[in-house]
Backbone bond lengths (Angstrom), bond angles and torsions (degrees), N, CA, C in turn:
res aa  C-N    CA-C-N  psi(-1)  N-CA   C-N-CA  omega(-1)  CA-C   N-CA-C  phi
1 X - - - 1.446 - - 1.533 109.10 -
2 X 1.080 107.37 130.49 1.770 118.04 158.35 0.953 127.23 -49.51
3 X 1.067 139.88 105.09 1.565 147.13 166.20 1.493 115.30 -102.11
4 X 1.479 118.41 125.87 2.013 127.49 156.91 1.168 113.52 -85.63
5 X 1.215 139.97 97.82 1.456 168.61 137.55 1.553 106.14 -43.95
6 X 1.690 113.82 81.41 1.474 115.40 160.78 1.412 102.80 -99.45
7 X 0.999 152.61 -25.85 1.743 148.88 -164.51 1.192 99.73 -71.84
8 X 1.371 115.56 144.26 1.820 135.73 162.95 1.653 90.77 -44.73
9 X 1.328 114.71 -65.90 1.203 122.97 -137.68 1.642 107.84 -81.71
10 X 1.394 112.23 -33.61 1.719 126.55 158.46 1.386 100.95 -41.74
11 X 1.443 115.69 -59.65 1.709 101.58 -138.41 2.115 90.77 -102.86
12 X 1.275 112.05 -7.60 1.634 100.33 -179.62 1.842 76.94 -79.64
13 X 1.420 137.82 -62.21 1.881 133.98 -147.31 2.012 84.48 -60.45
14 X 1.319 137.89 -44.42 0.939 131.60 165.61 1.403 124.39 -19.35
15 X 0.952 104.32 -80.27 1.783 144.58 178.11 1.130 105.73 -58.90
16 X 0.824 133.60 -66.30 1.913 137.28 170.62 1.529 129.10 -34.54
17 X 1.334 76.75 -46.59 1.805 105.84 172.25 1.351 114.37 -58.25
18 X 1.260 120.39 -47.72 1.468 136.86 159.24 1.294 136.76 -55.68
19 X 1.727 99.74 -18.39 1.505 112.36 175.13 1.640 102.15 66.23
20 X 1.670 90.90 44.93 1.861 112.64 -177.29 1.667 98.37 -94.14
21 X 1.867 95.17 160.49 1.798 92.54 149.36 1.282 96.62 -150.56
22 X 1.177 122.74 179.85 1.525 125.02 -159.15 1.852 90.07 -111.22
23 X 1.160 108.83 132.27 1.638 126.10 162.26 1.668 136.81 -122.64
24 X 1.342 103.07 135.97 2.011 89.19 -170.85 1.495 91.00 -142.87
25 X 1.471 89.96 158.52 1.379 102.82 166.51 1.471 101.55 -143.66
26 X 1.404 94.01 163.36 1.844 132.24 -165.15 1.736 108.29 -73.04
27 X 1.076 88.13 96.97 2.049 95.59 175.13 1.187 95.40 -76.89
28 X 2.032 106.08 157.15 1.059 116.56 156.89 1.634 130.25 -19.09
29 X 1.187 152.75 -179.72 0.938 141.67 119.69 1.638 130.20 -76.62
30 X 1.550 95.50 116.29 1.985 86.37 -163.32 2.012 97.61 -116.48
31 X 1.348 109.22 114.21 1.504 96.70 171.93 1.570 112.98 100.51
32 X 1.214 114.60 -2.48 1.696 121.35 -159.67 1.238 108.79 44.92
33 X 1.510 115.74 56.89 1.510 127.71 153.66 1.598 111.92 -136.90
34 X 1.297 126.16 135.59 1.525 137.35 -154.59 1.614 91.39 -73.03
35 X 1.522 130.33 161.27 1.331 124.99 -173.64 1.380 91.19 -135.47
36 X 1.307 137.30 124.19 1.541 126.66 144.10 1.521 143.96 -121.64
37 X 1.238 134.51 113.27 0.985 141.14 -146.42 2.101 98.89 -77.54
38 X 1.018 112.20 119.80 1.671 115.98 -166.70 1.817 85.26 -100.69
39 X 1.418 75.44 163.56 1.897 105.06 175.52 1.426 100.43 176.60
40 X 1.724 99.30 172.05 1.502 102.81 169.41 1.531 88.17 -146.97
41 X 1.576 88.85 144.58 2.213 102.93 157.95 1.076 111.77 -69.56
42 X 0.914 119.00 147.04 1.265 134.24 112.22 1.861 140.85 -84.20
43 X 1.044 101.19 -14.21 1.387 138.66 176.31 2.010 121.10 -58.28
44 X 0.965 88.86 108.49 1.655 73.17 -154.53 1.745 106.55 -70.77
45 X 1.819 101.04 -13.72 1.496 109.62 -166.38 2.149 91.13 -71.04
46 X 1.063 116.25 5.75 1.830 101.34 175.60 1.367 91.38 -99.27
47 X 1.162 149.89 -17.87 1.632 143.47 173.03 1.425 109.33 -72.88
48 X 1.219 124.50 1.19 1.489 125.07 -170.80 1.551 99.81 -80.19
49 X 1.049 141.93 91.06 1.182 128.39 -156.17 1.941 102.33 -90.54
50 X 1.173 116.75 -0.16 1.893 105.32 176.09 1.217 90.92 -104.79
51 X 1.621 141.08 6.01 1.336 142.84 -168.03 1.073 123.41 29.37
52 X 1.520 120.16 70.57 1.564 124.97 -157.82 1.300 107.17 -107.65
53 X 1.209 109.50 2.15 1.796 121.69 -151.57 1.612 89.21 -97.11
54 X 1.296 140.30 -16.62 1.140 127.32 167.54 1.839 105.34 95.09
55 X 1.384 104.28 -152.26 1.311 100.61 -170.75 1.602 121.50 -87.09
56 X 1.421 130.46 21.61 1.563 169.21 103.71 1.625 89.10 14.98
57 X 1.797 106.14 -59.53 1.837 91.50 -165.23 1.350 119.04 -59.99
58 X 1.201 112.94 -173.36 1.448 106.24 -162.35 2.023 90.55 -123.78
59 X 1.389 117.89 44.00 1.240 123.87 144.43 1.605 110.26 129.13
60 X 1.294 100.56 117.86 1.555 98.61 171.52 1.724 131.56 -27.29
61 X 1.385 111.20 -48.35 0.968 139.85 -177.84 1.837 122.05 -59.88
62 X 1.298 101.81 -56.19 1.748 125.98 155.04 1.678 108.90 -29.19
63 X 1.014 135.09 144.31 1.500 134.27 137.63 1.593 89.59 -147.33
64 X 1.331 101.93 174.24 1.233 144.15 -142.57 1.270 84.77 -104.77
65 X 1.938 120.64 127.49 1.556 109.15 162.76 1.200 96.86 -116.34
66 X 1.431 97.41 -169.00 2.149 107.30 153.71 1.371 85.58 -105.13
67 X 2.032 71.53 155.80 1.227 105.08 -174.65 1.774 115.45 -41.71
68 X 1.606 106.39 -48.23 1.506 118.70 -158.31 2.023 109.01 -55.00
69 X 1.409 90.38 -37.01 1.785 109.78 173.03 1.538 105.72 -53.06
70 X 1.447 96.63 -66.34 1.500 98.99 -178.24 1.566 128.08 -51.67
71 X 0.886 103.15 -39.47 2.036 109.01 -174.33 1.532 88.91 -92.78
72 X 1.089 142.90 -27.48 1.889 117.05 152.82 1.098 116.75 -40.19
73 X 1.395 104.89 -53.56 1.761 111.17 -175.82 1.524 127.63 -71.25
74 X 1.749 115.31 -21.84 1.201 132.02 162.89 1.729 111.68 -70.32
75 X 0.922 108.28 -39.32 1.610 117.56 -173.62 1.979 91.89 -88.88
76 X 1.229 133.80 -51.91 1.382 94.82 159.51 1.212 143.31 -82.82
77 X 1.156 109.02 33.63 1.533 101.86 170.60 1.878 94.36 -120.25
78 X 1.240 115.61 -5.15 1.405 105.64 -174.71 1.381 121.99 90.04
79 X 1.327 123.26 24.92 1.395 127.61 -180.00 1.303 141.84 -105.66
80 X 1.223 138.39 113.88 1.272 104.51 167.91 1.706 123.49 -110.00
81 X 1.118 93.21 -173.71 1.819 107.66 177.39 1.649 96.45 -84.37
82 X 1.810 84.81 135.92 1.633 98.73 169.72 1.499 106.34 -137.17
83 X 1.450 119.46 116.45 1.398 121.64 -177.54 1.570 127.80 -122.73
84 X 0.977 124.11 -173.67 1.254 123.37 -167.32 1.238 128.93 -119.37
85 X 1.537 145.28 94.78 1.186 137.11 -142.14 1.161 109.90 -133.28
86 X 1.238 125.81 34.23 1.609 157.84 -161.33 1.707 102.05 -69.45
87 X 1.700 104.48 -51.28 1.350 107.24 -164.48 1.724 101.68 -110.76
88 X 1.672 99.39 117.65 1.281 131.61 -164.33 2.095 91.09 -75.12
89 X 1.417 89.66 120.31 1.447 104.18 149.43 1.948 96.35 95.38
90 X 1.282 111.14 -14.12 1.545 127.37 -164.05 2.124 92.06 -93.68
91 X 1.689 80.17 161.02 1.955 87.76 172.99 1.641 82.27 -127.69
92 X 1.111 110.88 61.36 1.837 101.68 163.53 1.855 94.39 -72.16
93 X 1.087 99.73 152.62 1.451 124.46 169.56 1.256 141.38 -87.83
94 X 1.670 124.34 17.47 0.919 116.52 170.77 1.436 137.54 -104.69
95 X 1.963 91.01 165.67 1.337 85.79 -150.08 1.892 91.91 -150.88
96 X 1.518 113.53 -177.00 1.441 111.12 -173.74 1.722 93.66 -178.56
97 X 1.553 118.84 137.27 1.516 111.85 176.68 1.925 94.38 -96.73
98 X 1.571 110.68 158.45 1.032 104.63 174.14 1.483 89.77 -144.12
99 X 1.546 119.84 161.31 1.415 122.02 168.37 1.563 106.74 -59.91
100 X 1.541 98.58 148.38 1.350 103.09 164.16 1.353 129.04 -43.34
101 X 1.426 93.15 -63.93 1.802 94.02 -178.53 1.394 118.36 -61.74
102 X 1.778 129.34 -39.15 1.030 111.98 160.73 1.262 137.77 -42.21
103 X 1.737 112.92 -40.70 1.689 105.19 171.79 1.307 109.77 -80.66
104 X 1.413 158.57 2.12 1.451 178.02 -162.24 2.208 73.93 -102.79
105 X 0.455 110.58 -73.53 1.737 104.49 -151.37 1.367 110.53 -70.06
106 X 1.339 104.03 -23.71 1.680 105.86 -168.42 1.935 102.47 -105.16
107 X 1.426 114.48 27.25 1.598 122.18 -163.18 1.683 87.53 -118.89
């Protein structure tokens, strides 16, 4: 089943569950407004914090935030988490951000 995950607290018990963490990186600056591109690991090689694991991480670019950074940055851009909870008893991981209002219209 489909689930829209706007709550802090939905999408970190989400994510957690998965043995997730939330990651962003720094867009251009477009407009004199900050841009950030969101994701989360699952990946345990982005917790490597002396990054010894080589090219394993899941992108130069990525670092690791807290949560509180991240859902500022989800809530300004207007997004939420939409995941997939199809497979009963499983922590498969999927997942996709969509604008608010788009999932607001298609509910």
């Amino acid at each position: 089943m489909v689930k829209v995950l706007s709550e802090l607290q939905d999408i970190r018990e989400w994510t957690q569950a998965r043995g997730g963490n939330p990651i962003m990186a720094d867009m251009p600056d477009t407009g004199g407004k900050d841009q950030h591109l969101l994701g989360l690991t699952f990946d345990q090689h982005m917790l490597n914090a002396d990054a010894n694991e080589g090219p394993d991480r899941a992108g130069a670019h990525f670092d690791l935030v807290d949560w509180d950074a991240w859902y500022t940055a989800l809530r300004e851009q207007d997004l939420v988490l939409v995941v997939d909870d199809d497979l009963e008893g499983d922590t498969y991981a999927d997942y996709r951000f969509m604008s608010r209002g788009e999932a607001e219209g298609s509910s």
